[in-house]
VEXDODREN-701470 format. One line per 10 residues: their letters; for each residue x, y, z of N, C-alpha, C. Coordinates in Angstrom, 2 decimals. Each point is the difference from the previous one (the first is absolute). Example, Ala and Ser with C-alpha at 12.3 -4.5 7.8 and 13.67 -1.06 7.14 Angstrom:
<atoms>
as = 13.19 -5.69 7.80 -0.89 1.19 0.00 0.90 1.20 0.00 ~ -0.35 1.05 -0.72 0.82 1.19 0.06 -0.77 1.09 0.73
</atoms>
This chain:
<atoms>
xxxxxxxxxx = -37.90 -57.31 1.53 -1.21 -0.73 0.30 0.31 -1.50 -0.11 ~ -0.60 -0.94 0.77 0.22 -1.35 0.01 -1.27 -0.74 -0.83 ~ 0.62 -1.09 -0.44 -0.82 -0.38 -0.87 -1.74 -0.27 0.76 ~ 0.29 -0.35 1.15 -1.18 0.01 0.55 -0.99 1.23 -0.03 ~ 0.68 1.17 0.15 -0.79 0.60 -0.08 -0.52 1.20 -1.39 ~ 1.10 -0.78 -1.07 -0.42 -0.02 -1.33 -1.18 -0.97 -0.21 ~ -0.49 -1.11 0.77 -0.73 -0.70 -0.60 -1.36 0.33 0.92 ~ 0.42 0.71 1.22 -1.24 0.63 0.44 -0.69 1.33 -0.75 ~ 1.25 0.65 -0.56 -0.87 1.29 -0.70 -0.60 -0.09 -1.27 ~ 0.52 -1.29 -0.30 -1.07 -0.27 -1.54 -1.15 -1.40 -0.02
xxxxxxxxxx = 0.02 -0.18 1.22 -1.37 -0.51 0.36 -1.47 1.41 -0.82 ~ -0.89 -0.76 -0.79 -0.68 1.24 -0.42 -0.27 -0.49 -1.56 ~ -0.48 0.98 -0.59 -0.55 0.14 -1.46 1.02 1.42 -0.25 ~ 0.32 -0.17 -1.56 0.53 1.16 -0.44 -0.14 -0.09 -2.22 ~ -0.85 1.09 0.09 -0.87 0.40 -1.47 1.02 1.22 -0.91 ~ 0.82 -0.47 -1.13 -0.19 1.03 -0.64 -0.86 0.90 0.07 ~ 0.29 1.23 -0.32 -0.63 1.13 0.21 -0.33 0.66 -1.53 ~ 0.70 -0.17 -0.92 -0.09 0.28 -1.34 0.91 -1.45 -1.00 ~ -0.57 0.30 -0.92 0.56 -1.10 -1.01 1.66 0.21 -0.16 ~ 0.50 -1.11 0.03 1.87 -0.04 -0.14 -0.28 -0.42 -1.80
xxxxxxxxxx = 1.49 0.16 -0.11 0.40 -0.22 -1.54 1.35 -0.76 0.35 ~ 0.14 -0.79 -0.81 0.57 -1.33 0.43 0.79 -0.31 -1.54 ~ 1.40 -0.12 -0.10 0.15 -1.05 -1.09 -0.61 -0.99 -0.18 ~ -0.14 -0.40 -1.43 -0.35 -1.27 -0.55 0.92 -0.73 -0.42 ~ 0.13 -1.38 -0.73 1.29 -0.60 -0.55 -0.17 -0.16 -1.93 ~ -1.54 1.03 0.04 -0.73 0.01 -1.41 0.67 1.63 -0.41 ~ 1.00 -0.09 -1.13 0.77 0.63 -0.98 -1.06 0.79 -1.53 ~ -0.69 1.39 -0.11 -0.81 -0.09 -1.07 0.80 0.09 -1.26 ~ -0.50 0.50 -0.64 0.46 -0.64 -1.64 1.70 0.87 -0.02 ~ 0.26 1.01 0.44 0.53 1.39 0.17 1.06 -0.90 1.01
xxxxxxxxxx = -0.24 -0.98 0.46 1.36 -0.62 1.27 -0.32 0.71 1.14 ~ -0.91 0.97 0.60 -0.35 0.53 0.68 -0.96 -0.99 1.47 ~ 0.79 0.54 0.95 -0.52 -1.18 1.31 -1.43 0.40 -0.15 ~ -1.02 -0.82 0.28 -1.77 0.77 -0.11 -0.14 -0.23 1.61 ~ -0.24 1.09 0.55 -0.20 0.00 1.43 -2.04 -1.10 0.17 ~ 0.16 0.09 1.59 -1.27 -1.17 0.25 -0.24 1.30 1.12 ~ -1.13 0.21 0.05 -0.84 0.58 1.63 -0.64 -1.18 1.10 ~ 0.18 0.41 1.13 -0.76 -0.51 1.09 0.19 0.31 1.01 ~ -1.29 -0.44 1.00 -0.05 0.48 1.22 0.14 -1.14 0.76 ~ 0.33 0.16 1.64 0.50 -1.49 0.75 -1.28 0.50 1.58
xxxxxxxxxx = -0.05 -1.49 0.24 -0.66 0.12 1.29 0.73 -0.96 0.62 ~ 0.82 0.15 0.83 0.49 -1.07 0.84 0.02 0.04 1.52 ~ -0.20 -1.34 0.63 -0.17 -0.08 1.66 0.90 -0.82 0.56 ~ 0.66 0.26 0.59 1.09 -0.69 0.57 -0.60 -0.58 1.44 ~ -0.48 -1.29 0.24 -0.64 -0.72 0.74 1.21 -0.70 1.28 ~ -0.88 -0.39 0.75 1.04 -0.50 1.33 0.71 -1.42 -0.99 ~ 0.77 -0.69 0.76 0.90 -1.05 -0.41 0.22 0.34 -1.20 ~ 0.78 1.21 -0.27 0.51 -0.05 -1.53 -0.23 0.03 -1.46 ~ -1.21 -0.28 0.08 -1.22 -0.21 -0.94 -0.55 1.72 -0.59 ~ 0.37 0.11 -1.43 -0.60 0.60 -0.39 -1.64 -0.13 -1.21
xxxxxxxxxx = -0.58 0.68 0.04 -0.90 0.09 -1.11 0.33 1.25 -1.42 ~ 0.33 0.19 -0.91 -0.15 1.07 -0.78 -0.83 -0.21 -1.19 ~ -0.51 1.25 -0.66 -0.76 0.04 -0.68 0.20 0.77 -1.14 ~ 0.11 -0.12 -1.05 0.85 0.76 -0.84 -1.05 0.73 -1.48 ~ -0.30 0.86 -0.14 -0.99 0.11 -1.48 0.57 1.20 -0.77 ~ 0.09 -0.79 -1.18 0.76 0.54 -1.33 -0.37 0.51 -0.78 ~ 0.08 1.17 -0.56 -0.88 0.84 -0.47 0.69 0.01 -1.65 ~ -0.76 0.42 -1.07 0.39 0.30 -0.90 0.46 1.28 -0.23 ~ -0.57 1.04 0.42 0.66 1.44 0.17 0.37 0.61 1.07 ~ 0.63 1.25 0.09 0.83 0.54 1.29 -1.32 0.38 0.96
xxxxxxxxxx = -0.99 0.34 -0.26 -1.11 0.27 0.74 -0.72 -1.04 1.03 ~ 0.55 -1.25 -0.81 -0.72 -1.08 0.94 -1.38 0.04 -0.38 ~ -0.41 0.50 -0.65 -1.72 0.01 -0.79 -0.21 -1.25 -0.85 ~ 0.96 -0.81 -0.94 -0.55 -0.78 -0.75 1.10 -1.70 1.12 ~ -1.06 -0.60 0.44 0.87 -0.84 1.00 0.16 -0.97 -1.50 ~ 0.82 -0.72 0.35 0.75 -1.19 -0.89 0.17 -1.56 0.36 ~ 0.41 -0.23 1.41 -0.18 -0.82 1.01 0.38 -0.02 1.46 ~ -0.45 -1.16 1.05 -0.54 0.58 1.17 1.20 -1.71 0.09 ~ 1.40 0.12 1.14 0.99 -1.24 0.63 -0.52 0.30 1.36 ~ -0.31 -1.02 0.59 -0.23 -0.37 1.41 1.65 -1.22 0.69
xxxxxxxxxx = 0.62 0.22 0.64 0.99 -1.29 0.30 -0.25 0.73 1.78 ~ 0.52 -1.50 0.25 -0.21 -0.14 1.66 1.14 -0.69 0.53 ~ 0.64 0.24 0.95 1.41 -0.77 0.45 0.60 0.37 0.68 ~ 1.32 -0.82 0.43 0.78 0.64 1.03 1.48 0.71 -0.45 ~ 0.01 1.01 1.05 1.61 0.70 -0.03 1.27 -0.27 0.21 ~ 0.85 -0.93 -0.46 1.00 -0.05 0.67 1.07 1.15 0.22 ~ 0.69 0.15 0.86 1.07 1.62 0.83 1.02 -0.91 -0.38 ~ 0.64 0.90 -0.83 1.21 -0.33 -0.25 1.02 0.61 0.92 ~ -0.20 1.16 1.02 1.26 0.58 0.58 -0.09 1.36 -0.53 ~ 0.65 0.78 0.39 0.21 1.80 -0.71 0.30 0.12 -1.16
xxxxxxxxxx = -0.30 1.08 -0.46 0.05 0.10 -1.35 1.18 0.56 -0.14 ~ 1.02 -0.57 -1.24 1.62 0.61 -0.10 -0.06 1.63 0.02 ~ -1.23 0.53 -1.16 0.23 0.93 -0.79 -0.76 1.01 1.36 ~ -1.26 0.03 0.49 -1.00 0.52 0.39 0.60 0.23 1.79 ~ 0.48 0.54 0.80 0.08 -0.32 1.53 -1.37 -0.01 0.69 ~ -0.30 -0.78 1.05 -0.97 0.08 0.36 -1.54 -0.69 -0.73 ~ 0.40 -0.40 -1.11 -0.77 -0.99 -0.79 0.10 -1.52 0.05 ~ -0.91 -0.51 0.06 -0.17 -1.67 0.01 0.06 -0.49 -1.49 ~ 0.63 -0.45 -0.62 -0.04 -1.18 -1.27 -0.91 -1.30 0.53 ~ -0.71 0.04 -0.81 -1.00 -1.29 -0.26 -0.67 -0.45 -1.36
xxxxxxxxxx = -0.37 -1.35 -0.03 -0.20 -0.59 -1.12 -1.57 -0.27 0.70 ~ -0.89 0.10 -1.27 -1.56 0.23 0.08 -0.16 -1.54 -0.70 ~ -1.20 -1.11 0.41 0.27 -1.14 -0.47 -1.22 -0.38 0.06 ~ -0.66 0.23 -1.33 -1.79 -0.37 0.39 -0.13 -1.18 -0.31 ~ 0.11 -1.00 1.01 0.04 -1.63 0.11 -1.56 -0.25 0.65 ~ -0.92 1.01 0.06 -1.55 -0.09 0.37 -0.82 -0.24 -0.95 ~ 0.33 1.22 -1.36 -1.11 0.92 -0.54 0.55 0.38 -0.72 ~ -0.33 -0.40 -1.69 0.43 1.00 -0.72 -1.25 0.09 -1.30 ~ -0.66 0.85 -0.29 -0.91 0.12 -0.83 0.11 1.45 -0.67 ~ -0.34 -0.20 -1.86 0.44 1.14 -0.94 -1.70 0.16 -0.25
xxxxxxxxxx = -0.85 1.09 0.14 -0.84 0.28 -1.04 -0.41 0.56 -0.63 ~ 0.13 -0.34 -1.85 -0.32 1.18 -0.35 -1.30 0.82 -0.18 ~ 0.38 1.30 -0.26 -0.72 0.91 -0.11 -0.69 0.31 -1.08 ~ 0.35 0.36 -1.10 0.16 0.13 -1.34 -0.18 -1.18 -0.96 ~ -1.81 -0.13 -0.99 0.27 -0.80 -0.44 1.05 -0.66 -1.02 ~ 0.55 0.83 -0.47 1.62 -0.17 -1.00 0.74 -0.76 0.58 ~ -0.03 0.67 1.13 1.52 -0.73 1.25 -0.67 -1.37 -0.02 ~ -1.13 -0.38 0.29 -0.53 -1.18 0.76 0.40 -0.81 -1.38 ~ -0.63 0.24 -1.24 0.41 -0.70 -0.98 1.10 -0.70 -0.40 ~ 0.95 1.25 0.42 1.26 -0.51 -0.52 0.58 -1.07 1.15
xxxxxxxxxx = 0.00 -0.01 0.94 0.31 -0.75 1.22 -0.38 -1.48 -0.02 ~ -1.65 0.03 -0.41 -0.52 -1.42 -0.40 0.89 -0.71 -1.24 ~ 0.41 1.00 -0.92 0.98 -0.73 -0.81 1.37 -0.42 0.53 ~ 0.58 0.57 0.88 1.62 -0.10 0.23 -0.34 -1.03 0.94 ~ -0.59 0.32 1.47 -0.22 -0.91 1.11 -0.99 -0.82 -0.05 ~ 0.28 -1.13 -0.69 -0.94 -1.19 -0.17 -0.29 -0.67 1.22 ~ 1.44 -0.28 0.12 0.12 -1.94 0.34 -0.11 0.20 1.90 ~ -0.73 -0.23 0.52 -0.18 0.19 1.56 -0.21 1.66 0.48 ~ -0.85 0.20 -0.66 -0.64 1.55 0.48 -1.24 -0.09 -0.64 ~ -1.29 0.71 0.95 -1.44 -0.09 -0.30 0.20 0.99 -1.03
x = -0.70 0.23 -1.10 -0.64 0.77 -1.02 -0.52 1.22 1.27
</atoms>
């Protein structure tokens, strides 16, 4: 397939269907990786431009949400992918849009403490 018409077939919206489980880079007491849940909505728009939408759940169910990343931007194509044949390598670059919100008043708390300095409360 040519990249062109890799970039025609993902013209569109495309929704998780169930919650993913995802490493975290958060270690619990045990040294144990603590996995993160979420689901993705992303649209791959004409000129390159994507939108995704990302919401993070506190459990594997996706029932208790945690917070809701919005980023907006463009794709750059790097060329084929070494590992993958028939795959495009690209770098995702939300130079539009990038907004975290939380969900959870805990989360929100703690955030107002860490991210002060040039981020709204």
């Amino acid at each position: 397939m040519t990249l062109t018409q890799v970039k025609e077939n993902m013209l569109g919206e495309w929704s998780s269907i169930a919650p993913e489980i995802r490493p975290s880079s958060i270690k619990s007491a045990d040294g144990l990786i603590k996995p993160f849940y979420l689901t993705r909505n992303f649209k791959y728009l004409p000129d390159d431009t994507f939108e995704l939408e990302i919401l993070n759940s506190v459990d594997a169910l996706g029932k208790v949400p945690l917070a809701k990343m919005w980023l907006r931007g463009h794709i750059i194509w790097q060329g084929n992918h070494e590992i993958a044949p028939g795959a495009q390598q690209v770098q995702f670059v939300a130079d539009e849009g990038y907004e975290v919100t939380p969900l959870l008043p805990a989360f929100a708390d703690l955030l107002n403490k860490v991210a002060t300095e040039g981020y709204d409360t």
